[in-house]
N, C-alpha and C positions, 0 to 999 in steps of 0.2 A: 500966961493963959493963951492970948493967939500966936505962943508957938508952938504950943498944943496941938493946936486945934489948925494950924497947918501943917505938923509933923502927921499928925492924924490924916490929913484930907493926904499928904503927901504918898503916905504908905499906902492910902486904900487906891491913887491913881496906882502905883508903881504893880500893886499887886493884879487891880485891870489890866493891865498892862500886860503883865507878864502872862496873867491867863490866856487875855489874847491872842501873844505870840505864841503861845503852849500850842491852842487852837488854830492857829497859822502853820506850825507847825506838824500839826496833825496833818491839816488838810492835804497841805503839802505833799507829806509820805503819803498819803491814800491814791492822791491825785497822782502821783509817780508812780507807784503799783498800779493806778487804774492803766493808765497808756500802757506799760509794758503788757497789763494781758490784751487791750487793743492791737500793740507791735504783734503779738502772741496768734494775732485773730478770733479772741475768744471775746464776739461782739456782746455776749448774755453776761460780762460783767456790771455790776450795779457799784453807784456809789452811795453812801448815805445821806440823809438828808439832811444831816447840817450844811454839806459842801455843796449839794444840789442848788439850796436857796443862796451860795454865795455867786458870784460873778464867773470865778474859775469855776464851778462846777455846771451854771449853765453854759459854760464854753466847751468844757471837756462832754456833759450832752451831747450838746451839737455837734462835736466833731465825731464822737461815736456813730450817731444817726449816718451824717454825711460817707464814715467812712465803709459803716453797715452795708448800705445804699450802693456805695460803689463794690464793695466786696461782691452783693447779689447779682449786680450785673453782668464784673467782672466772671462769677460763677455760670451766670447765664448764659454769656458768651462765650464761655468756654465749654459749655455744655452744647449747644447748638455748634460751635465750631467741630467740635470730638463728634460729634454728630454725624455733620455734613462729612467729615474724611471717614467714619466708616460706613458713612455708605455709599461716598465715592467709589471706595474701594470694591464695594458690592456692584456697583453702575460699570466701574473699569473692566469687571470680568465677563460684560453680558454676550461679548459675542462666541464664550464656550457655553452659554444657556439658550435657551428657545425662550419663547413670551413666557408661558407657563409656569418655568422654571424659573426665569429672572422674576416675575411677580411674586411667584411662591416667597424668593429671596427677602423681596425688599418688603410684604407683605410681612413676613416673621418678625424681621429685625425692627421695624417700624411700631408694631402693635407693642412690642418689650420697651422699644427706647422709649414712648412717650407715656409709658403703662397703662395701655388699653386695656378691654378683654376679647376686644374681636374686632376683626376687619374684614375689608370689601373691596376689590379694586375690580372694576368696570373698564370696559375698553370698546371704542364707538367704532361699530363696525358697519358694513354695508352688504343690505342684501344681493341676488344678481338683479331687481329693480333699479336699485340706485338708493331705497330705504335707510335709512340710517335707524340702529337703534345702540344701547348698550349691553353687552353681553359681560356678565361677570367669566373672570378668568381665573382669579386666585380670592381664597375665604379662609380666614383664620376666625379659632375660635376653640375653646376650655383648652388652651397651649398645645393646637396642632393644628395641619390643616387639613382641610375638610373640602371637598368635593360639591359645588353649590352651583347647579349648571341653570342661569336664571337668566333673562332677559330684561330689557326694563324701554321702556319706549321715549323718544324724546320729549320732555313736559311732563312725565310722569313719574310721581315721588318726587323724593327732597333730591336724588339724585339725577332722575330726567332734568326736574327744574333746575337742576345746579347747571345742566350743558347748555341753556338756554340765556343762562343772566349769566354764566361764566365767573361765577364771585363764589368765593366759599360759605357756608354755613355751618352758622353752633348755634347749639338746641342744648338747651337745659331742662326747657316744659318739655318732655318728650309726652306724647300720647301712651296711655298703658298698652297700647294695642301693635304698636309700631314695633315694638322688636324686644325679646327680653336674652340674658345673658344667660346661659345655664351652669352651675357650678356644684361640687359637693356638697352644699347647703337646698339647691331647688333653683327655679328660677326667679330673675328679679329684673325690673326696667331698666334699664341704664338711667345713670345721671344725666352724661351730656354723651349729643352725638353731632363728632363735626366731618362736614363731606365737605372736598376740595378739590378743585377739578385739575385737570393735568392741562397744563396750555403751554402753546408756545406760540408764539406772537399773534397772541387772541386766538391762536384753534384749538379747540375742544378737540382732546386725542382719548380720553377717558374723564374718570371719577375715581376719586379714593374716601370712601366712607370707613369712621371711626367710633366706638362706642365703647364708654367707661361705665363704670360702677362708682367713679368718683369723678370731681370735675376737674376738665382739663386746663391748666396753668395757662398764662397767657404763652411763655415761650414753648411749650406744646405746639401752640397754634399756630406760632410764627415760623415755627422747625418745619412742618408742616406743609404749610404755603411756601419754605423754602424750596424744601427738597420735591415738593409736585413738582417746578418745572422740570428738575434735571431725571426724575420720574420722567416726565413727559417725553422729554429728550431721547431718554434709554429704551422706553416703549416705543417710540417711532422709528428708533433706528431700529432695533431687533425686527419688527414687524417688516421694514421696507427692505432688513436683512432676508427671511422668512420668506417675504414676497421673490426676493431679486432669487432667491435657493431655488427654489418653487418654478419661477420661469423657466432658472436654469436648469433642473433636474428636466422640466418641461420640455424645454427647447434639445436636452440632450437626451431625451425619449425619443421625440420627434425626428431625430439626426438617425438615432439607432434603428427607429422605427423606418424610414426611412433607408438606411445603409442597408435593412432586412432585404426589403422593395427590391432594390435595388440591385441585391445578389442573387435573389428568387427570379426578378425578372432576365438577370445575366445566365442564370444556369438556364432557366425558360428559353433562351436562346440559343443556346448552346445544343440544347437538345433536339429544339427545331431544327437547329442547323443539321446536327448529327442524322435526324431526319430528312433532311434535303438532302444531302451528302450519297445515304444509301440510297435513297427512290431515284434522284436522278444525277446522282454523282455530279453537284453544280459546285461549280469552284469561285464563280464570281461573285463578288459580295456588291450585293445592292447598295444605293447611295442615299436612301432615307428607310425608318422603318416602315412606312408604309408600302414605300416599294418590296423591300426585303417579307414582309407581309404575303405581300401579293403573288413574289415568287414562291414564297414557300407554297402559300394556297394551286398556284397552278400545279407545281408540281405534285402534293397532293392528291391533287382532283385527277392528275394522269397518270399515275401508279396506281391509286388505289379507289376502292369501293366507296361511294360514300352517299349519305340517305342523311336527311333532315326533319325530324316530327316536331310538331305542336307539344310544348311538353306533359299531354295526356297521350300522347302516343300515335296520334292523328300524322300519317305522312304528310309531307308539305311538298318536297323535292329530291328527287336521286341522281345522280349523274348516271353518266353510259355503263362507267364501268360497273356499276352496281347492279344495274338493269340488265347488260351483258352475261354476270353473275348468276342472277338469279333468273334471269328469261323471260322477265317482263319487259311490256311498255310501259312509257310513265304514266297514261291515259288509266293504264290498269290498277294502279296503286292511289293513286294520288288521292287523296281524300280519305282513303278505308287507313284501318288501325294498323298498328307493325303485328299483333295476333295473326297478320295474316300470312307471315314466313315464321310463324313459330308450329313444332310439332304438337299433336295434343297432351302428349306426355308434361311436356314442359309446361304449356297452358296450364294444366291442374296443380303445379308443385304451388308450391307455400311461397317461393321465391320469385314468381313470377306475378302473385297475386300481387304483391307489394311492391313490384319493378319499377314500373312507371311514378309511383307516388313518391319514392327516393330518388328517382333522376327530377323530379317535380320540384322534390326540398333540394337540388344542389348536390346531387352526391352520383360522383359519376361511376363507371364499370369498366375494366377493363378483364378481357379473358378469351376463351376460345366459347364458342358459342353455335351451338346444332340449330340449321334452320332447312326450312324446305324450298325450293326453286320452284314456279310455276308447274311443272311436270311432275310434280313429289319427290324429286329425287333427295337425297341428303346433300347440305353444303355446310362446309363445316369453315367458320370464320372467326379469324384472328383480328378482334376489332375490339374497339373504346369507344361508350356511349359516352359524350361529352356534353355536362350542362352549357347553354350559353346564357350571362349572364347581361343587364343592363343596366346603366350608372347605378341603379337602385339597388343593385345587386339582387333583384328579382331572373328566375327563370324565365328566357322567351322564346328557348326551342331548345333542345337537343340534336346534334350533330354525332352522326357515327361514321366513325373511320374503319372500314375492314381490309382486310387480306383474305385471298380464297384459299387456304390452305389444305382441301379437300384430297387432294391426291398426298400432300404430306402424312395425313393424318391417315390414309388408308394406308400407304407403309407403311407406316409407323405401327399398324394394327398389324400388317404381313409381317416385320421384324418384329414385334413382341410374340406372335403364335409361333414366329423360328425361335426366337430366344425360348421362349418356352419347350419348343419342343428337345432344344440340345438340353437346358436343365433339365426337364424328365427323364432326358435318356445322356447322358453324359455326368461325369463327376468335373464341378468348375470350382476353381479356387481364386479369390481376389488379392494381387500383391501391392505395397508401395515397391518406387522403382526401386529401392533401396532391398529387398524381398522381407519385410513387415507384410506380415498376413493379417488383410481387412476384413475377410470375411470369407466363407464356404459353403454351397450347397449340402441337401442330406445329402445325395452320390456321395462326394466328397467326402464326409463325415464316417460316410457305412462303410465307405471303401476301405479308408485310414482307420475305423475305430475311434475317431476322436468325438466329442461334444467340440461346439465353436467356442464357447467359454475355454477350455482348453489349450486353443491354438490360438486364437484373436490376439496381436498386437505381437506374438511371437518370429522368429527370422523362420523362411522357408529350412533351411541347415534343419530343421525339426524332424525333416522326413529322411536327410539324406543319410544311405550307411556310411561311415566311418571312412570307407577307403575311395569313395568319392569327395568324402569333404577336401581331405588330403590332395586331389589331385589337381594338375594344373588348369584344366578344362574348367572345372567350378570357380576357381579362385577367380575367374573372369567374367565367370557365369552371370552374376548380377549387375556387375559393369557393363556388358556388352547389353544385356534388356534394357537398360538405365539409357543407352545408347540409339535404343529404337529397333536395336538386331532380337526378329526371330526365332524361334527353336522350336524344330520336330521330330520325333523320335520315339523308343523306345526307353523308359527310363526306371530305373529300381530304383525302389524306393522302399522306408519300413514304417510299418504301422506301427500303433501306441504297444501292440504287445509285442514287438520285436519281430512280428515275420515280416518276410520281405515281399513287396507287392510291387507288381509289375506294369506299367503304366503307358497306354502308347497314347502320346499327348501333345501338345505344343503348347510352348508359351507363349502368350501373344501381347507386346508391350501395344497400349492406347495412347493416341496423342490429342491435344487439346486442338483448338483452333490454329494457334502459335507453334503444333511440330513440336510440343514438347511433349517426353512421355509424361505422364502422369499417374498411370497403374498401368500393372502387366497383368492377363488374365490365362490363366491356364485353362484348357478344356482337357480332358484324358478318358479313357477306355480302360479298365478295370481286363488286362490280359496276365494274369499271374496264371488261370485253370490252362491255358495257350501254352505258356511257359513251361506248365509241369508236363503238360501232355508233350513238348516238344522233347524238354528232357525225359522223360519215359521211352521216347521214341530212338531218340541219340543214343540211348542205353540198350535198346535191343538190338539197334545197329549193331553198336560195339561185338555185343553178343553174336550177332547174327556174323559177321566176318569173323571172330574166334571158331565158330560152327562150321562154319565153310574150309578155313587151313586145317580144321582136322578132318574135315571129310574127304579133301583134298590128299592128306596124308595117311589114309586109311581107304583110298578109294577103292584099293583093290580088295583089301579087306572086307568091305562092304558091299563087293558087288550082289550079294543075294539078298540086300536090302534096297535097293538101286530104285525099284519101284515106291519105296517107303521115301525114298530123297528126293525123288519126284516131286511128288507131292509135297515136303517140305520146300521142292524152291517153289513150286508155283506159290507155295504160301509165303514164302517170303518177297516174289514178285508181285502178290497183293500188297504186303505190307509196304514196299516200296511205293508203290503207287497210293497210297493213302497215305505216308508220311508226304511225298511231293504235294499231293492235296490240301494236308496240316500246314505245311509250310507255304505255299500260293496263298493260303488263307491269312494264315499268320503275318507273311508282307504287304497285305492289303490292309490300310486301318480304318477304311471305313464301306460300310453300305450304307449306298442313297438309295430314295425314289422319291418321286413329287407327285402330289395328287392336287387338284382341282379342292376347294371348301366345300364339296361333299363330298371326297370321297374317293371320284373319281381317277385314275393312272396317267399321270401326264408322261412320267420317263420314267429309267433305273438306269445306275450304272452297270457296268462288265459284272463287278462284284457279286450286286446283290440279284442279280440275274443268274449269274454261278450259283451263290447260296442257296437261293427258293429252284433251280434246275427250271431255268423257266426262258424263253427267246423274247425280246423285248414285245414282238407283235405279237404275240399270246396273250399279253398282259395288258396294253396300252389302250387306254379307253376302257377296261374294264375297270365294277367295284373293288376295294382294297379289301373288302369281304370274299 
């Protein structure tokens, strides 16, 4: 019976027993499978709760926790690491960005990494006081950026207060009224909003304000406060970069600006000089500019005219030569207006009403200019009214420099009534030396038959016949003009319908200052009616000596008309004597005479005293009527 009843108790331990280890055995494989999906990183595995409440299962717990724990940080830290290198990478490139641009940058990337919906960066700037406030530079917001030209004063807002206590701030109670996010749903408050300032060994260089829709993690915060300084960092380089451009575009304006000065006032000199040179052909060069000054002004003031008004116009002072000029004393001008050497004519124009008011504003004149001398005579002057100016660059007189050019300018009136009168009464034609035709009066035109569109830019060879081109005299012809040599003559030539026109002319090459020619000008006489009458004449000649060897060989034949022969030679010793006349004419190529401007008979030559049958005293001092 008790071995019963211990075979009994024996089985039921052996069978505990074995359960137990069954259950040991479980645990076991669970707990094996649990690590590996641990080794796995799969921390949301569970175990069941028989193994939980054993020993090994609060250990394998805790080791999950612990290694959970380290897994998140290690994640953390490598999220904040990956962080920091890309936007090293953003920071490394700022010096191909301007501020703007690098904000814009790190602005983007910033609100995505830490999943904002919008940001803010501020940047502490100064007015020309010395004021400090914040000016935003770059705003993100519904994923772009946006254009947010705002200022923010020091102590004012969460982010003035942020540059005064220099410590960051997170807001979670945000006020409804403080800022809302707007998105394809409408708009809503942010969750949390954190601002961080940018510093670098305690200076406030800006602000970086952030604002979510959800709240931000703690290593949010810490990425954050990281990357502000090297923010800070990037923002005060580019800016002190920006600044140092800035000087230096500055500083090389000011060089250029300068080198302008510089060349303006070298050519200014050069002209001066060029002007010293010709007034008084001075060769010596002064040893300071004020001396160099001085000379130029002497010389000036003793070559030429010169007057100084108030600049309304009020005389102030004139030198000799001016005075001289015009035939006053200074006594007589000094204090009256410059009105009083202008004509009335000029008085009433338009351009003299406004004269004085534009030498007044700085705007000087230069040109020939009609004025009247004490006695009314005309004086015609080659002068520049010149503003003078003070540091202020205000007007404080006007200075006029003139030349009396009055006997130029009446030549010059005598040679255009001559030039006038050879073009009314001459045919002219304008060459390059080269014989390119620039240009031709009507004479010219009517003469040839041609329009100037016609002829313009064409070679003279236009007019020549054929068997002049060919010959050795022409082939040289425009060489020798090109050369400064002359030609006068008799010369054929053919017009546009092929007859031949007859032309007593000369070429006359022009030279510049330097002796060179530069155009050749033909002047010519339209003698073709000369030509044909002379050959008309040549022709009865001929005739007239065939008339003769047969009257000669018939004379005796003839004698009962002896009286009829008579009378043919005396007619034929008219015609002789009027052909000597055609031809006296014909080698003469021109008539003068000169008259007085009204009118009056100064001279004539042999010619045209032949022509009109008239002896110079007949005529001399009488109207040309």
């Amino acid at each position: 019976m008790k071995l019963n009843l211990f075979r009994s108790k024996l089985k039921s331990e052996v069978e505990t027993l074995s359960e137990n280890l069954k259950n040991r055995e479980e645990q076991v494989k669970e707990a094996s499978r649990f690590v590996n999906e641990i080794e796995k990183g799969n921390f949301k595995e569970e175990i069941s709760d028989s193994l939980s409440t054993s020993e090994l299962g609060r250990s394998l717990v805790a080791m999950k926790t612990h290694l959970d724990k380290i897994a998140n940080e290690e994640q953390i830290r490598g999220w904040l690491n990956t962080g920091l290198s890309t936007f090293s990478d953003i920071l490394r490139n700022k010096n191909s960005l301007n501020l703007k641009e690098l904000s814009d940058a790190i602005l983007f990337n910033l609100v995505k990494y830490v999943s904002a919906n919008q940001g803010v960066i501020f940047v502490l700037e100064e007015d020309e006081n010395g004021k400090q406030s914040l000016k935003s530079i770059s705003c993100y917001a519904y994923n772009r950026n946006k254009h947010l030209d705002k200022r923010v004063e020091i102590g004012e807002g969460l982010a003035g207060q942020c540059v005064l206590e220099k410590q960051s701030n997170y807001l979670e109670e945000i006020p409804s009224d403080y800022v809302t996010i707007t998105s394809g749903l409408g708009e809503a408050t942010p969750k949390s909003i954190y601002i961080s300032p940018l510093l670098i060994n305690d200076s406030v260089f800006g602000v970086i304000e952030l604002a979510s829709l959800s709240r931000f993690k703690p290593q949010h915060l810490e990425f954050i406060d990281k990357l502000s300084e090297n923010v800070a960092v990037s923002i005060k380089s580019v800016k002190d970069s920006e600044r140092t451009l800035f000087l230096l575009n500055e500083s090389q304006q000011q060089a250029e600006e300068l080198k302008t000065t510089e060349e303006e006032l070298r050519q200014n000199m050069e002209e001066m000089q060029a002007t010293q040179e010709e007034m008084k052909r001075r060769s010596e060069e002064l040893k300071s500019t004020s001396a160099e000054m001085k000379g130029i002004m002497d010389g000036i003031n003793a070559t030429m005219a010169t007057i100084e008004f108030e600049p309304d116009g009020t005389i102030i002072a004139a030198n000799e030569n001016f005075l001289k000029t015009m035939n006053y004393a200074l006594d007589q001008i000094k204090g009256k207006h410059h009105k009083l050497f202008v004509p009335q004519a000029i008085l009433e124009s338009n351009d003299y009403q406004t004269f004085w008011k534009r030498l007044a504003a700085g705007e000087s004149f230069t040109g020939v200019f009609q004025r009247l001398s004490s006695s009314g005579h005309t004086i015609w002057l080659n002068a520049i009214y010149n503003p003078i100016l003070n540091a202020n660059g205000e007007v404080v007189k006007v200075v006029k420099f003139a030349t009396d050019i009055t006997k130029q300018q009446e030549m010059l009136a005598e040679n255009k009534g001559v030039l006038s009168g050879i073009n009314a009464t001459m045919a002219t034609i304008e060459f390059e030396p080269n014989g390119t035709i620039i240009t031709a009066n009507a004479n010219f035109l009517k003469t040839m038959n041609y329009s100037l569109d016609e002829i313009k830019g064409k070679h003279h060879k236009l007019f020549a016949p054929k068997e002049i081109l060919e010959s050795d005299d022409y082939k040289t012809f425009w060489k020798r003009l090109a050369a400064g040599e002359s030609f006068t003559g008799v010369f054929q030539r053919v017009s546009s319908s092929g007859n031949t026109v007859w032309l007593n002319a000369i070429y006359n090459p022009i030279l510049n200052a330097n002796g060179e020619v530069i155009k050749v000008v033909k002047f010519a006489t339209d003698m073709t009616t000369e030509k044909e009458k002379e050959a008309e004449i040549m022709q009865m000649l001929e005739e007239t000596k065939s008339q003769e060897e047969e009257l000669r060989q018939n004379m005796e034949e003839m004698r009962a008309t002896q009286e009829e022969m008579n009378r043919r030679n005396h007619e034929l010793k008219s015609i002789s004597a009027e052909m000597k006349g055609v031809m006296d004419g014909i080698n003469a190529t021109m008539a003068t005479i000169e008259f007085e401007p009204n009118g009056t008979i100064i001279t004539a030559n042999a010619n045209f005293l032949k022509t009109m049958n008239y002896s110079l005293d007949e005529i001399k001092g009488k109207h040309h009527k």
